[in-house]
Backbone as CSV, one residue per row, in Angstrom:
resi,resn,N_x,N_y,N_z,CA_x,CA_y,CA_z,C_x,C_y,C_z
1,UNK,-38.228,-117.007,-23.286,-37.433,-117.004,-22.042,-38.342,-117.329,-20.859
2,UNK,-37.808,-118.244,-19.814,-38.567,-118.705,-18.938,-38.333,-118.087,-17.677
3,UNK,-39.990,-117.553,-17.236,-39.094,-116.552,-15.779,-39.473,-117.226,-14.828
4,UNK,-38.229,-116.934,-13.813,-38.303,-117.773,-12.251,-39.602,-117.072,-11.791
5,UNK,-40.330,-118.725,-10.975,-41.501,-118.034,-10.400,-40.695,-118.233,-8.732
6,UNK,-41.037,-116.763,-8.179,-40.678,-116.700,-6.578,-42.149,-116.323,-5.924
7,UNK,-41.613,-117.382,-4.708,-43.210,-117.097,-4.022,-42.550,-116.326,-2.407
8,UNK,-43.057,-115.301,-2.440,-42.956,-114.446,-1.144,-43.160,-115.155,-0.560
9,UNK,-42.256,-115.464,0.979,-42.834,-116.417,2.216,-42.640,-114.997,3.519
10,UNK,-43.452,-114.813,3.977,-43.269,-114.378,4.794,-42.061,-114.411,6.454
11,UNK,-42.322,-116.016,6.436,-41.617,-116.427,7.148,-39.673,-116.644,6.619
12,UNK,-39.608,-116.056,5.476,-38.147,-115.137,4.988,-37.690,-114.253,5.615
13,UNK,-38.675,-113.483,6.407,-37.875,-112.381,6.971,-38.140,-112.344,8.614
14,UNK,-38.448,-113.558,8.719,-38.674,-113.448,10.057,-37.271,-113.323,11.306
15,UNK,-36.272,-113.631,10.718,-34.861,-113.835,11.118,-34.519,-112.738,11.352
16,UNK,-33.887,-111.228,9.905,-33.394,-110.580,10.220,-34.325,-109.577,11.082
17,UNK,-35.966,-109.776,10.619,-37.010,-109.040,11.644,-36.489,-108.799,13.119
18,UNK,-36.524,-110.178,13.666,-36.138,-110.408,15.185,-36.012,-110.194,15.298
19,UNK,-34.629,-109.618,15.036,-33.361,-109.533,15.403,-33.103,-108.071,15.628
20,UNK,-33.845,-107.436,14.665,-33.881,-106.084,14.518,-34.712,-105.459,15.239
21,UNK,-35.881,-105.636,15.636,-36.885,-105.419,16.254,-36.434,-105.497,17.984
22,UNK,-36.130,-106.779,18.024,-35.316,-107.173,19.277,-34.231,-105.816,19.909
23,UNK,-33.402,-105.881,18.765,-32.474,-104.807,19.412,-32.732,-103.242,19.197
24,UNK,-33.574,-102.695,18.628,-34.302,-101.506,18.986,-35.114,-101.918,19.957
25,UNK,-35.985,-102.259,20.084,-36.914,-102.627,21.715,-35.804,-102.182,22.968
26,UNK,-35.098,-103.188,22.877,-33.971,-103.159,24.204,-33.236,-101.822,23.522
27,UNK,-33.000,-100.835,22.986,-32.443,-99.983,23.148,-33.873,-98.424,23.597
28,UNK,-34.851,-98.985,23.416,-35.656,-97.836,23.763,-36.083,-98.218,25.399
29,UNK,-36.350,-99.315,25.840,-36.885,-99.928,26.917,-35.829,-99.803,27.682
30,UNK,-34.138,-99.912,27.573,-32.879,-99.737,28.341,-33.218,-98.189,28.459
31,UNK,-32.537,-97.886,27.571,-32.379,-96.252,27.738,-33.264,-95.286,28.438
32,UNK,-34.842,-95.461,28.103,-35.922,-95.289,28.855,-36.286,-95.340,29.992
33,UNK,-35.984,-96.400,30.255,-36.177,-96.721,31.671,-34.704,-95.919,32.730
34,UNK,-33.875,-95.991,32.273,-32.550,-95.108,33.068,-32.912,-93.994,33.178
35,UNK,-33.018,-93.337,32.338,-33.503,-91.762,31.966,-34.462,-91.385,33.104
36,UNK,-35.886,-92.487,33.197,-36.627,-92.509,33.868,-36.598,-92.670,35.588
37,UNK,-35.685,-93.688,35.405,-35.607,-94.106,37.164,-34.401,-92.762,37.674
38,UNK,-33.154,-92.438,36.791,-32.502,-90.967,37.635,-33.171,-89.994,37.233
39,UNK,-34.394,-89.901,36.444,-35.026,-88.545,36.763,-35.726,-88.275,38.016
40,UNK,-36.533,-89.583,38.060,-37.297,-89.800,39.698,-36.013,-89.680,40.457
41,UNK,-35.350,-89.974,40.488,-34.338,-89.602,41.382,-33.947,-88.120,41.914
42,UNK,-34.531,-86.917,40.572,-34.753,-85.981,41.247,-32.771,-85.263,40.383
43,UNK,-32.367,-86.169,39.216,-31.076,-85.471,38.655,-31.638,-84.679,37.766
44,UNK,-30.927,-83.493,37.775,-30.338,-82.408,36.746,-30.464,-83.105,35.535
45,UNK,-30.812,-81.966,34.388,-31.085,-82.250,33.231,-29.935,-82.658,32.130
46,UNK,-28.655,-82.233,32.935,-27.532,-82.662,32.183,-27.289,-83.788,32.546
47,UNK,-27.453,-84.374,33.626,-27.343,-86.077,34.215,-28.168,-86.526,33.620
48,UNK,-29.438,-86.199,33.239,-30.357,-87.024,32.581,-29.837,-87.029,30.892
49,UNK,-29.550,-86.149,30.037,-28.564,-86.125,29.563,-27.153,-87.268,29.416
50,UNK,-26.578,-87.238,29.899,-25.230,-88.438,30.419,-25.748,-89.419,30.494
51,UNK,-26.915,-89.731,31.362,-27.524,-91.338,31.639,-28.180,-92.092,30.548
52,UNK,-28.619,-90.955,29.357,-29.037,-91.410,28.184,-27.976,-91.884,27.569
53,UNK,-26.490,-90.656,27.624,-25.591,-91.180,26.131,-24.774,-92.450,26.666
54,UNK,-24.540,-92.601,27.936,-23.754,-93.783,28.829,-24.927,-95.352,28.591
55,UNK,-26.324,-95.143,28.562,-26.949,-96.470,27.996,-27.152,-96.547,27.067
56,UNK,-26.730,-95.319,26.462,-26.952,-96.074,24.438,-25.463,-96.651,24.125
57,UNK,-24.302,-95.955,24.711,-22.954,-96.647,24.283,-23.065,-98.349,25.222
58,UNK,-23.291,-98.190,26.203,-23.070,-99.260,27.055,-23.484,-100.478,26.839
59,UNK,-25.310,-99.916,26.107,-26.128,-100.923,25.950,-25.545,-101.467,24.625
60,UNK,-25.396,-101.027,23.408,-24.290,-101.153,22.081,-23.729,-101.799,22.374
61,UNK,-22.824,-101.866,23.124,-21.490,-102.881,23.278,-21.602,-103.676,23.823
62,UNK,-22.763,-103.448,24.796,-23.161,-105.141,25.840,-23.981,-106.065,24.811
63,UNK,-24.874,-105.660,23.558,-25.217,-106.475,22.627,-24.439,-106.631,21.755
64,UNK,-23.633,-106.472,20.720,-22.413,-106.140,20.226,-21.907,-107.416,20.981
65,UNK,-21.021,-107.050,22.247,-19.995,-108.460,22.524,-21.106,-109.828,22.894
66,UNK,-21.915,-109.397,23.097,-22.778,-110.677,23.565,-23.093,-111.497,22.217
67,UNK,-23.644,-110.782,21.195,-24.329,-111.629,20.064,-22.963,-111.799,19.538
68,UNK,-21.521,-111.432,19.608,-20.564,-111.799,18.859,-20.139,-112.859,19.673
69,UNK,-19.621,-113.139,20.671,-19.644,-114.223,21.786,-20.751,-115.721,21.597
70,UNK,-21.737,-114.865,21.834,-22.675,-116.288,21.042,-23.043,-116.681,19.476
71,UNK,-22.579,-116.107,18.710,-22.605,-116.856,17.296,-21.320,-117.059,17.162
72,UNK,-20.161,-116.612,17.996,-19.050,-117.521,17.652,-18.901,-118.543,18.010
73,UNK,-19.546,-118.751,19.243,-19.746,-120.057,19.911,-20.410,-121.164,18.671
74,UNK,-21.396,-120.428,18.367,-22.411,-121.166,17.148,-21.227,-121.692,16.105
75,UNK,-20.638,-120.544,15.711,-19.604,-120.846,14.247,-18.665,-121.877,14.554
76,UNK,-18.135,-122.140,15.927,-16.967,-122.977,16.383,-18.146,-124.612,16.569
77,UNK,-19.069,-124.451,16.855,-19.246,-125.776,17.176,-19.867,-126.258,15.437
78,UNK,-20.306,-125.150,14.496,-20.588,-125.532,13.333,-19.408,-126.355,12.506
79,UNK,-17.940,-125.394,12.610,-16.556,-125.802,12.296,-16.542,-127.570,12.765
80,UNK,-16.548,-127.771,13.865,-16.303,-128.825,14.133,-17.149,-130.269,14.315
81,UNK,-18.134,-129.495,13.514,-19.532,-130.997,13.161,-18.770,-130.911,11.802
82,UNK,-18.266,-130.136,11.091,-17.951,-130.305,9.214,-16.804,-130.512,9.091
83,UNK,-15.926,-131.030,10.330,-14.253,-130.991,10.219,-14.876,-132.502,10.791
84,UNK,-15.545,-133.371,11.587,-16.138,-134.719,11.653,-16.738,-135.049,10.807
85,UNK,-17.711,-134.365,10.324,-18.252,-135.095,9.163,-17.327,-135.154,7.719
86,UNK,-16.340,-134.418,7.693,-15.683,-134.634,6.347,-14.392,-135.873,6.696
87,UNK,-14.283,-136.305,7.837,-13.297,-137.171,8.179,-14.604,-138.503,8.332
88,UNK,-15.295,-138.343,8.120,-16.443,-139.955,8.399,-16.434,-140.061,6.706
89,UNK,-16.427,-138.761,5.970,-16.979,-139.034,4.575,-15.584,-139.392,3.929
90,UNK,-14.090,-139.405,4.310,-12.815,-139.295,4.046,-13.172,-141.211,4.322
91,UNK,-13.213,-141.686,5.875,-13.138,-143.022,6.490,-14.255,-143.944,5.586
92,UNK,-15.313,-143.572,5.652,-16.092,-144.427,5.258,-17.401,-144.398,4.058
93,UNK,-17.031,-143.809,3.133,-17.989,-143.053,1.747,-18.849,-143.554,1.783
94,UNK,-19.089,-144.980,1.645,-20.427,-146.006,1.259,-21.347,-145.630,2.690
95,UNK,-20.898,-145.497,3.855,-22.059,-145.744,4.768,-22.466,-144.191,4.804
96,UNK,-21.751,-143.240,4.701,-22.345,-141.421,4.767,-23.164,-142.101,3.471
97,UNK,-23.219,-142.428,2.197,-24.135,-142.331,0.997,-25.290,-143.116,1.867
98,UNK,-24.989,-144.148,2.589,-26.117,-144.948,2.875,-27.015,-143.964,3.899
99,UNK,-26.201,-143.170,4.601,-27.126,-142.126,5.848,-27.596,-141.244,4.970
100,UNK,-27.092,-141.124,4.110,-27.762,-139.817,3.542,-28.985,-140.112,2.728
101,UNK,-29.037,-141.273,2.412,-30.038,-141.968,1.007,-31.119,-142.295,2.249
102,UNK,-30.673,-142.200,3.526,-31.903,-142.841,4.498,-32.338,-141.638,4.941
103,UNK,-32.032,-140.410,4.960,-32.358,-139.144,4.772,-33.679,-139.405,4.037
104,UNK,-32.925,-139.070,2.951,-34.379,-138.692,1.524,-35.266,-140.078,1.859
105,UNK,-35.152,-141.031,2.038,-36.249,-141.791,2.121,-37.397,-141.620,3.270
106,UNK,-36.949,-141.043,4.477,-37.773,-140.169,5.647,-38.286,-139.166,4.757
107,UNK,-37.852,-138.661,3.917,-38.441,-137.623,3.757,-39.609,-137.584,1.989
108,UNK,-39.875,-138.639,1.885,-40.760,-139.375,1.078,-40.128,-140.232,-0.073
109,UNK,-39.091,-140.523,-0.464,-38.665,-140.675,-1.665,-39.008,-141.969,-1.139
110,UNK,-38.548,-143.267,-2.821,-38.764,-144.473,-2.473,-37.242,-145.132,-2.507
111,UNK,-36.797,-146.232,-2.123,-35.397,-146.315,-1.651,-34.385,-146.057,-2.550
112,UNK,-35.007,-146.462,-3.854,-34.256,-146.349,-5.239,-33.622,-145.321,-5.268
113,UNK,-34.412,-144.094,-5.760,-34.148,-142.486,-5.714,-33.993,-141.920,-4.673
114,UNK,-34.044,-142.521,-3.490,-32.958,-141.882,-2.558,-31.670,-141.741,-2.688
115,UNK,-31.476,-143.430,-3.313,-30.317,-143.393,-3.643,-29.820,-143.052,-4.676
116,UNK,-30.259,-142.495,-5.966,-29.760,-141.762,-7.270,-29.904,-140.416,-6.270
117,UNK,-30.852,-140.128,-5.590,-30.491,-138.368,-5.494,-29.341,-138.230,-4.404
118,UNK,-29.032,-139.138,-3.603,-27.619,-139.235,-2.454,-26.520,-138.973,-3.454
119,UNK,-26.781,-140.153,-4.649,-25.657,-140.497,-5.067,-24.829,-139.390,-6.115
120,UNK,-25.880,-138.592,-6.517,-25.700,-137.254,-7.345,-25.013,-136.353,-6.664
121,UNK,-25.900,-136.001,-5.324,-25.857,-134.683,-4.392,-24.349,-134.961,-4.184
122,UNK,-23.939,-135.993,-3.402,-22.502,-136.649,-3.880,-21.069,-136.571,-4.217
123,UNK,-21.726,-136.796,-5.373,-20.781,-136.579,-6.497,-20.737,-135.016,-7.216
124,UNK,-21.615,-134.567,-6.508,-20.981,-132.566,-6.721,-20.805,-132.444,-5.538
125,UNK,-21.109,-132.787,-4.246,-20.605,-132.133,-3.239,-20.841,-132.361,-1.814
126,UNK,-20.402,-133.776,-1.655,-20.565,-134.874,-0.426,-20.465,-134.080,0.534
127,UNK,-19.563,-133.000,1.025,-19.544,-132.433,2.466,-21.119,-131.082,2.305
128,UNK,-21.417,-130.796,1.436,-22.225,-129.553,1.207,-23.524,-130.322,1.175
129,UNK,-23.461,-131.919,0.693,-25.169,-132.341,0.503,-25.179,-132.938,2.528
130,UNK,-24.075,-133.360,3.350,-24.210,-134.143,4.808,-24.064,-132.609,5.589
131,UNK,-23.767,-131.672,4.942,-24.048,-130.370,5.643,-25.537,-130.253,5.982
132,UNK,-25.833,-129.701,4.964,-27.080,-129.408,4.716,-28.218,-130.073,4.977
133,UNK,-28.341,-131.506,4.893,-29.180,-132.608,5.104,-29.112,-133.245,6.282
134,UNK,-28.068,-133.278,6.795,-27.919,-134.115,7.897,-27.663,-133.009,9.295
135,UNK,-26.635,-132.256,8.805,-26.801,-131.363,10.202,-27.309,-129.952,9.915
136,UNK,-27.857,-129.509,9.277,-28.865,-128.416,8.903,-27.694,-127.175,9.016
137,UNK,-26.737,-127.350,8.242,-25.947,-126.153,8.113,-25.876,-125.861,6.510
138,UNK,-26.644,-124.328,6.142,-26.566,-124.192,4.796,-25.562,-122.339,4.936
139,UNK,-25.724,-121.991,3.503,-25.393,-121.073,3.315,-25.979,-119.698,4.006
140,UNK,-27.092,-120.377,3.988,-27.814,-119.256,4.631,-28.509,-119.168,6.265
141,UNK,-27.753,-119.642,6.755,-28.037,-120.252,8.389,-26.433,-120.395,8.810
142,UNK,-25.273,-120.121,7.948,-23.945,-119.763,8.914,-23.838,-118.786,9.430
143,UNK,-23.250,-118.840,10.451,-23.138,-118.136,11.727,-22.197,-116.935,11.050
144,UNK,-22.345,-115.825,11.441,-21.358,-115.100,11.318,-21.236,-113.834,12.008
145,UNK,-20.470,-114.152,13.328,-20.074,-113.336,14.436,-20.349,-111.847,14.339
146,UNK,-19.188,-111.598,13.133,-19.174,-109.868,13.482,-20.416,-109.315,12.454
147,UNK,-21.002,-109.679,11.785,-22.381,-109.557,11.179,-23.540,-108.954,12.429
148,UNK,-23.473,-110.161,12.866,-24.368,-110.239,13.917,-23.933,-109.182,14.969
149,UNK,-23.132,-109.374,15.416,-22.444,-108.196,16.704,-22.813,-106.790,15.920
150,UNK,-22.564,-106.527,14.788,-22.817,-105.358,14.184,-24.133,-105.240,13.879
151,UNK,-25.315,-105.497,13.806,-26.031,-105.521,13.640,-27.369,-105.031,14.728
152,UNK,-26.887,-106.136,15.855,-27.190,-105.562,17.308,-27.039,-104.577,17.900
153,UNK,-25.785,-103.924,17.526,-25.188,-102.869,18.595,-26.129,-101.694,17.742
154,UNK,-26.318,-101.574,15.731,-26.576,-100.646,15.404,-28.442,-100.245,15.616
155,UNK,-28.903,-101.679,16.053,-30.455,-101.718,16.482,-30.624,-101.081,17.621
156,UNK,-29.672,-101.760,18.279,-29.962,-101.210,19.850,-29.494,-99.628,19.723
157,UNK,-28.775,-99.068,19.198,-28.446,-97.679,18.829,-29.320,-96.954,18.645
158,UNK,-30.293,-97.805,17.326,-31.260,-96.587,16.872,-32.629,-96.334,17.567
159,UNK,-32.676,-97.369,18.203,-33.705,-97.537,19.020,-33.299,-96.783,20.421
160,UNK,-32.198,-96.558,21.127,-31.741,-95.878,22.151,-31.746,-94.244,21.660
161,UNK,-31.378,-93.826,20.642,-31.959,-92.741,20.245,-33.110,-91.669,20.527
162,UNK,-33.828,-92.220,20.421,-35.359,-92.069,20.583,-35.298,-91.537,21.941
163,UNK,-35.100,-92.070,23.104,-35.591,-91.366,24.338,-34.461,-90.282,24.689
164,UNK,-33.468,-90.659,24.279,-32.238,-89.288,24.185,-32.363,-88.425,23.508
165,UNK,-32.916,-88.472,22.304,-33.398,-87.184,21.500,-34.221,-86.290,22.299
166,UNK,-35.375,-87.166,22.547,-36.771,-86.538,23.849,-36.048,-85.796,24.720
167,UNK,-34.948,-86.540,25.722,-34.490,-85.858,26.872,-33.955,-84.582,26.327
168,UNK,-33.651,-84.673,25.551,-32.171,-83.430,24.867,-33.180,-82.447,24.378
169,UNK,-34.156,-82.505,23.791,-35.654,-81.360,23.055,-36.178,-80.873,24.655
170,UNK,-36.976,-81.736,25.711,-37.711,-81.476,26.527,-37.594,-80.447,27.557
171,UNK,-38.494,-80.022,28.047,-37.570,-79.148,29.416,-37.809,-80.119,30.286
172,UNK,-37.185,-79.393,31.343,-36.885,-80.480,32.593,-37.641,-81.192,33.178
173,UNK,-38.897,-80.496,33.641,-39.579,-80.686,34.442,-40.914,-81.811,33.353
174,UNK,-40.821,-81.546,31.695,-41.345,-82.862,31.140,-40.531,-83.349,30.665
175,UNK,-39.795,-83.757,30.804,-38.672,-84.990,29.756,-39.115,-86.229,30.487
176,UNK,-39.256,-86.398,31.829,-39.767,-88.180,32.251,-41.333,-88.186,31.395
177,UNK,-41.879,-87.670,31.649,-43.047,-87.614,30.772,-43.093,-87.800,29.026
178,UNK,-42.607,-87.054,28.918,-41.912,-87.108,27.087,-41.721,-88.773,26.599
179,UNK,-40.257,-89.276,27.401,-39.518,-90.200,27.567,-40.477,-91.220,27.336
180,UNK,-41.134,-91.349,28.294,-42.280,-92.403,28.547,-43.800,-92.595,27.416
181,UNK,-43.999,-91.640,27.403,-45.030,-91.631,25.990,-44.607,-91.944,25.013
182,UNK,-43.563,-91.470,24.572,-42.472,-91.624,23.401,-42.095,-92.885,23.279
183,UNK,-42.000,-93.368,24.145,-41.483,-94.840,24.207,-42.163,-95.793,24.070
184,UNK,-43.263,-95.901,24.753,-44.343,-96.643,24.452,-45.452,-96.370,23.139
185,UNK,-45.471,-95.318,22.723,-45.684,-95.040,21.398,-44.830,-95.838,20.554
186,UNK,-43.497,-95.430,20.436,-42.788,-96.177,19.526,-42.555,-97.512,19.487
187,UNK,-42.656,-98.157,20.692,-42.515,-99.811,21.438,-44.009,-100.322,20.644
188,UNK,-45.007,-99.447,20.705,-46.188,-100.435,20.259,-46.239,-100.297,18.766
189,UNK,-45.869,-98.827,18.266,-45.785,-99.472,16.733,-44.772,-100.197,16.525
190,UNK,-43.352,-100.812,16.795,-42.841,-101.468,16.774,-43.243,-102.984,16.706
191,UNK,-44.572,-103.025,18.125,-44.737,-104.044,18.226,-45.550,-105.081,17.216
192,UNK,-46.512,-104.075,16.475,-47.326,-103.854,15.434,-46.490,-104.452,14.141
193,UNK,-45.995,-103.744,14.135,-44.790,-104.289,12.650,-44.452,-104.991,12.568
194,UNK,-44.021,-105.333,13.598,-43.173,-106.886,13.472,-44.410,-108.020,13.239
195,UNK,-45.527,-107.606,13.907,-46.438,-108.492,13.931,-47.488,-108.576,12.415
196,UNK,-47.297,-107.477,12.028,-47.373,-107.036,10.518,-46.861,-107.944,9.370
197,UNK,-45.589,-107.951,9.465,-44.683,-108.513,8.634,-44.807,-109.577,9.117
198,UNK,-44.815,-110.599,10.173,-44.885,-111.704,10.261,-46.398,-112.520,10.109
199,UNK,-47.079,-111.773,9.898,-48.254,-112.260,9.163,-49.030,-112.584,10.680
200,UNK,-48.976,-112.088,11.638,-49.591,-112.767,13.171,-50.264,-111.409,13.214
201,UNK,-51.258,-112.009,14.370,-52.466,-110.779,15.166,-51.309,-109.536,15.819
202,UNK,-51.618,-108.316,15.371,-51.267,-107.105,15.649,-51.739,-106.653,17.106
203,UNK,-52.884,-107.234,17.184,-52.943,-106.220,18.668,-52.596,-107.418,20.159
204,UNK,-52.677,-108.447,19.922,-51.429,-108.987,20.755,-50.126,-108.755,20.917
205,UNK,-49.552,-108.018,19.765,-47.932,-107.693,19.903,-47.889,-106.926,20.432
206,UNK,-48.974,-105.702,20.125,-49.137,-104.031,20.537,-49.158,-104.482,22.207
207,UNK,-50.073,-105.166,22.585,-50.320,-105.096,24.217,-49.511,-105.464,24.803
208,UNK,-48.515,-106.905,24.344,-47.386,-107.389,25.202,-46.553,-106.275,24.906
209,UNK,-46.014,-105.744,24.330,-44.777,-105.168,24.677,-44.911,-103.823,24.842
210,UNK,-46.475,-103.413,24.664,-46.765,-102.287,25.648,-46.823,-102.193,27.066
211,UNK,-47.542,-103.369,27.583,-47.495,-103.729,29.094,-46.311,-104.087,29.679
212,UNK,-45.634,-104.999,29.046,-44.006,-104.677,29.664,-42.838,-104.044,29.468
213,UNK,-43.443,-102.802,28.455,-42.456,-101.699,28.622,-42.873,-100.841,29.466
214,UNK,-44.236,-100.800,30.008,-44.611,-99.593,30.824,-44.439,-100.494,31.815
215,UNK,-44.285,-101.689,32.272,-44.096,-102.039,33.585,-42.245,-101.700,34.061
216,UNK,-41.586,-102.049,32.934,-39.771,-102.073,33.274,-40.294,-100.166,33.237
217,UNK,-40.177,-99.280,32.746,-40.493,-97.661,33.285,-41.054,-97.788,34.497
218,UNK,-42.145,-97.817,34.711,-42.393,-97.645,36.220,-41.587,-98.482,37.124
219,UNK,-41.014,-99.658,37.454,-40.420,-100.065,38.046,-39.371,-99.522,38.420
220,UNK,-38.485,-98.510,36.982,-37.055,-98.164,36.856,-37.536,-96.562,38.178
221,UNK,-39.156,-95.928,37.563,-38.914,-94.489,38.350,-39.507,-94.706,39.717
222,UNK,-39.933,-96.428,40.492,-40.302,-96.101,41.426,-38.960,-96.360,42.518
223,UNK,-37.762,-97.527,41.566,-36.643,-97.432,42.224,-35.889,-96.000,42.604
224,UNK,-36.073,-95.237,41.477,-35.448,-94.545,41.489,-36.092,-93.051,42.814
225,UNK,-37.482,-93.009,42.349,-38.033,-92.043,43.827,-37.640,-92.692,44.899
226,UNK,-37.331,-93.863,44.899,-37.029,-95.196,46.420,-35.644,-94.239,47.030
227,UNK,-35.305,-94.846,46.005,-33.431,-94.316,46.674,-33.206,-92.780,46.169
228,UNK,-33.788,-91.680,45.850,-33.317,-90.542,44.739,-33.026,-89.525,46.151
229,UNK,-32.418,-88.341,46.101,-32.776,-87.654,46.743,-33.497,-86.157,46.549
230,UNK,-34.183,-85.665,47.574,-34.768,-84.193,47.120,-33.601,-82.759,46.753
């Protein structure tokens, strides 16, 4: 019996990584920073409290409708490159075989076997081989809205967590403190991991998104001492 050889690519998981990484970041760096700028403000521990659970729902649903909004956008304009291209391959068969055979020949073949491998791909599956080849839509690169919307809202969730837990454990007088260590602790191993798994230098990730998570915090608590009252 012959076993499939699979070669780990790293760059496999770089997609759902992002994505994930992405929306915990923005749920610790949102939430964090609110917490932070109405504490400088000088609110009660139950407002600080509220301001946490109001940017973890808020922030959820503002990624949530956004990434569902933009990959539907994606899915509708995908629909309608494969509802044209199956009416060019309906109008005119010989010249899609001829675009497609000029495909594989860009891409080293010699003209011959461009055209046996057009002419195959073809004849199992003319809209699935001018998908795939010509406008780079496969199985695994379709769009799919509520995937995605769900996916976001539950990153940005778990990652908004984190500084609401802090606020909710801390006493009053350290929870901005808590908040903020906590956050940037977790933001740089975050940043680490991702940079981990993607096979790139670790302590470049650690510093960028350490330095601009502690810059959006201080910004959020110097607005907030700006306008807060005593």
């Amino acid at each position: 019996m012959v076993k499939r050889h699979r070669e780990p690519h790293r760059i496999n998981s770089i997609g759902w990584l992002r994505a994930a990484v992405l929306g915990a970041n923005d749920g610790i760096i949102s939430t964090a920073s609110l917490i932070i700028g109405v504490g400088s403000a000088h609110a009660t521990h139950s407002n600080l409290l509220l301001t946490g659970v109001a940017g973890l729902v808020a922030g959820a649903m503002s990624m949530a409708t956004g990434e569902y909004v933009s990959v539907s956008s994606q899915a509708d304009t995908e629909k309608a490159a494969l509802a044209e291209e199956k009416a060019e391959l309906d109008d005119d068969g010989p010249r899609e075989h001829r675009e497609l055979a000029a495909i594989y020949e860009r891409r080293g073949l010699d003209k011959k076997l461009a055209a046996q491998v057009a002419d195959a791909l073809m004849t199992h599956d003319a809209l699935g081989a001018h998908a795939r080849d010509e406008l780079g839509i496969s199985e695994l690169t379709t769009a799919r809205p509520l995937q995605a919307a769900l996916a976001s809202a539950c990153s940005f969730a778990a990652g908004a967590v984190l500084p609401l837990v802090v606020t909710a454990i801390a006493p009053r007088g350290w929870a901005i403190w808590g908040v903020a260590a906590t956050a940037i602790v977790s933001l740089a191993f975050l940043g680490g991991l991702a940079a981990r798994v993607g096979g790139a230098s670790i302590l470049p990730g650690v510093l960028r998104v350490t330095f601009w998570s502690a810059l959006s915090m201080g910004v959020a608590s110097g607005v907030g001492a700006i306008f807060g009252a005593s």
